[in-house]
Each structure stands twice: as C-alpha cells, then as structure tokens.
C-alpha positions in Angstrom: 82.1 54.2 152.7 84.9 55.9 153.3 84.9 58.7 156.2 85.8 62.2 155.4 88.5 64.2 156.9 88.3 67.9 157.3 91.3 69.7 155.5 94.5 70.5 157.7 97.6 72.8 156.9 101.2 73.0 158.1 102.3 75.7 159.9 106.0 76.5 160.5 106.6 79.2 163.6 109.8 81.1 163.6 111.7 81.6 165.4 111.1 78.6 167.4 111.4 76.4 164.8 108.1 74.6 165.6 105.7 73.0 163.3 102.1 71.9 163.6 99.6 70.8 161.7 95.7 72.0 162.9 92.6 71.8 161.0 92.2 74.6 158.3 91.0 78.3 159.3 89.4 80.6 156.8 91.2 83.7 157.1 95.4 84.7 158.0 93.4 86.7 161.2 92.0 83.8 162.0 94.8 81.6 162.2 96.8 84.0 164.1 94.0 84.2 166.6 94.0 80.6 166.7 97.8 80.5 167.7 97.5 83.4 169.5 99.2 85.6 168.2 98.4 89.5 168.0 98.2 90.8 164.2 100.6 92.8 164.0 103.6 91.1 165.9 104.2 88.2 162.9 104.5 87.9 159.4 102.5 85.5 157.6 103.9 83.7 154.4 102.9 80.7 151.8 105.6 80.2 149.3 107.4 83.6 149.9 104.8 86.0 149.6 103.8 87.8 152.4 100.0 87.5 153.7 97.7 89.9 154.9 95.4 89.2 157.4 92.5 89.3 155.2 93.6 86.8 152.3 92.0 83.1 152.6 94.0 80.5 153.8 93.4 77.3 151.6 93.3 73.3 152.5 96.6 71.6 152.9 98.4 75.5 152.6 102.0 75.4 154.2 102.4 78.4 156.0 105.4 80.3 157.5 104.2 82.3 160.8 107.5 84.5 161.7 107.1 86.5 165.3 109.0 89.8 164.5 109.6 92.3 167.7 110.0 95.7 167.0 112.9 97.7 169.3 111.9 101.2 169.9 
C-alpha cells in the first residue's frame, strides 16, 4: 500500500531569490499569510499572470511571490 503525500508547490520570493517548497494552501491570501507577508506589499504570479488574493492556488502550482515597496 503505498502512503499518500499531501500536494506541495514551489514558491520563488523576489527579491531574495529564495525558493521553497510547503504543503499546498487554498487561497493566494492564504499563502501570503502563511509566508507572512501583508496583502498588499507583493505581487503574486503563476506563469506570468498576476494573482489576486482570492484565486485558488492548485497542487504542485509554481508560484512567483515578488515584495514590491511603494516610495511616497
């Protein structure tokens, strides 16, 4: 019987260059929460299209996270 494993994605985070792979989240929001990251201060991608934080995030999805700072 083989055992099962729980879907993961990739996540790349700019601009640190870092990449990690975690067990899949539902949601964008989720996943940012999960990083902690405040909506609002990254852009979320998967295969150049921009995400809001609303849309599903799907098993093995390889994501782009990009922390964008805002100078006022």
């Amino acid at each position: 019987m083989t055992e099962y494993t729980p879907p993961t994605i990739t996540v790349r985070i700019q601009p640190e260059e870092q990449v990690v792979t975690m067990p899949r989240v539902k949601t964008v929001l989720q996943l940012l929460k999960k990083l902690e990251i405040r909506p609002g201060t990254a852009l979320v991608a998967r295969n150049g299209e921009l995400l809001t934080p609303d849309r599903e995030v799907l098993p093995n999805d390889e994501l782009l996270v990009r922390k964008v700072t805002s100078s006022g």
